[in-house]
Structures are given as C-alpha cells and as structure tokens.
N, C-alpha and C positions, 0 to 999 in steps of 0.2 A: 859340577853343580847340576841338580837334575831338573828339567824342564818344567817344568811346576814350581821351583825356586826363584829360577830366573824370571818364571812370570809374575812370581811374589817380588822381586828387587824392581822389573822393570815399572810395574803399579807406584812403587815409591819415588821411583824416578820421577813419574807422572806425575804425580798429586808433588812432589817439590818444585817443578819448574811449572805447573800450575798450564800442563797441558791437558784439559779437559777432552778432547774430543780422545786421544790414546786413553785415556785413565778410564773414560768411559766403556771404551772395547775392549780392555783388561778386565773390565769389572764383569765381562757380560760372559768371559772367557772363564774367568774365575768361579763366576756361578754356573756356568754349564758343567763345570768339573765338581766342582761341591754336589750338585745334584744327582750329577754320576754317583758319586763317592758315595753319598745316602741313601739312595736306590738300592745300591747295590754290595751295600756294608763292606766298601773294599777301599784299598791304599790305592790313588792310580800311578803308576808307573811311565813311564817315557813313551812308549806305544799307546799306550791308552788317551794320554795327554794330546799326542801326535791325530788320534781317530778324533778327538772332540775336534777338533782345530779343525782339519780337514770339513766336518760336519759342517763346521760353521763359515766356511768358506765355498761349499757348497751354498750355502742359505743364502750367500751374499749374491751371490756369483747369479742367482734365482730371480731373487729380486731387483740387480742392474737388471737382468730382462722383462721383467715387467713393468720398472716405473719406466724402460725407456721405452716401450712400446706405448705408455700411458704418457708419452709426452711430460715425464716431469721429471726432468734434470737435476732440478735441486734434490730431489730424496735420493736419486741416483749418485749423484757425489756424494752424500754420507755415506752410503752401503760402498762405494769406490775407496773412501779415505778407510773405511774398517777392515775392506779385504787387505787392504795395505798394511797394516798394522798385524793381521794375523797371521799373512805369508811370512813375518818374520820369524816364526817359530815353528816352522816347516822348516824340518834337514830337506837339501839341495835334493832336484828331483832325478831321474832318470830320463834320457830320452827318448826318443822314436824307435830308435834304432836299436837301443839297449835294452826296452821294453819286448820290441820284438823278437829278438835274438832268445830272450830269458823266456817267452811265452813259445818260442818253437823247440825251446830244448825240453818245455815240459809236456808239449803236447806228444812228441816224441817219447819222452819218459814214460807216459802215462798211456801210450798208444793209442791215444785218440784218432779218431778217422774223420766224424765227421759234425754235421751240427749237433744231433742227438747227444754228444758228450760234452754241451758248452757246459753243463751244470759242474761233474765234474772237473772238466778243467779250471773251471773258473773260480770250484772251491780251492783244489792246489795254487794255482795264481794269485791268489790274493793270500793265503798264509806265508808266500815267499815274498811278494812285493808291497803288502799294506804298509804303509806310508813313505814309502819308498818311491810310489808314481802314480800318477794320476789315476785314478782306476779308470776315469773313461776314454782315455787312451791305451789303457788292459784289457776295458771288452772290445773295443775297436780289433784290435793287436788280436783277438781269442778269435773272435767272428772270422777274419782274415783268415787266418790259420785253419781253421776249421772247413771254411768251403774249398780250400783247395782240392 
C-alpha cells in the first residue's frame, strides 16, 4: 500500500472513532499534497509524500520554538500533538553514525577537500539520503567532514 493510501485509510480511521485533533493533521497533510499535486500537474509518489511530511514537521518543529519562547504552552502542545501524528509516516531514520559514515564515503567519492565543495557535496548527500535522515544532521555530518 503506497503512503498516500494509508494516509487516505488512516483520515477514515479518524473521522470513525471521532478523533478530531489526528483527523485534523491528516487533513492539513492531505492538502499540502493536493496542492503539490496541482502545482505541479503530477502523481506524488512515496518520496515526494515522504519531502511534504518532512516539510511539515520542520513547520512544527519551528513554531514549538517560538510559542515556547513566547511563553505559551498551550499553542505549543497542539504543534507537539501534530508533530506526533506526522512522525508516523516517516520510514525509521538513520543515525549519527550511519549518517556520518555515508556522508565520508561520499566526500571521498566526490574528492572533496574542503569547505568551498559544501555545495557540491551536499547536492550528492541529499539525492542519496532525502528522507532517509534528517538533513540537519547531514549538514552537520557535511561541515564536519569538510573542515578536516
């Protein structure tokens, strides 16, 4: 079943057991993809499904730092409870180590030396690792590598 179905089944599940706050962030997941898909007159696929996610878990991830610097908790729990609900359709990530490992094999690959080739490297890193790992634990991991 491809990720975009299972976001169609789990919306159903929502609206049956009459959970609004999920059904809600299904709904906002849903339109962020719909408006991909219109934009840009295409089918999305499992990757592409994977970059909106991402995107919107970024947003979230944004604004816990700001309402918590703004002193306000309660808006902070909603953006909490939605990242919750979108991390579930993120495949399992990579870790520190694994990231690193696959970001020296390709600075190696690609012969990079030094900071001047982050651009570079970082366009190969990310067509091997996009949604596979955090990417800001990939520039982290790229910078590293780079000033040695």
């Amino acid at each position: 079943m491809s990720l975009k179905a299972q976001i169609t089944e789990d919306m159903k599940t929502a609206m049956r057991a009459k959970d609004s706050a999920r059904l809600g962030t299904i709904r906002l997941l849903q339109a962020a993809m719909k408006q991909k898909e219109v934009d840009e007159r295409i089918e999305l696929d499992d990757a592409a499904v994977i970059a909106i996610v991402d995107k919107l878990i970024k947003q979230r991830k944004d604004s816990i730092a700001a309402f918590e610097a703004a002193n306000r908790a309660d808006l902070a729990d909603v953006e909490k409870a939605e990242l919750e609900v979108l991390k579930v359709y993120l495949p399992e990530r990579m870790g520190e180590a694994e990231i690193t490992a696959a970001v020296q094999a390709i600075v190696a690959e690609l012969g990079a030396s030094g900071p001047g080739d982050m651009g570079k490297v970082m366009g190969a890193v990310k067509a091997h690792l996009a949604g596979k790992a955090d990417m800001g634990l990939v520039s982290a991991a790229v910078k590293a590598a780079l000033s040695k």
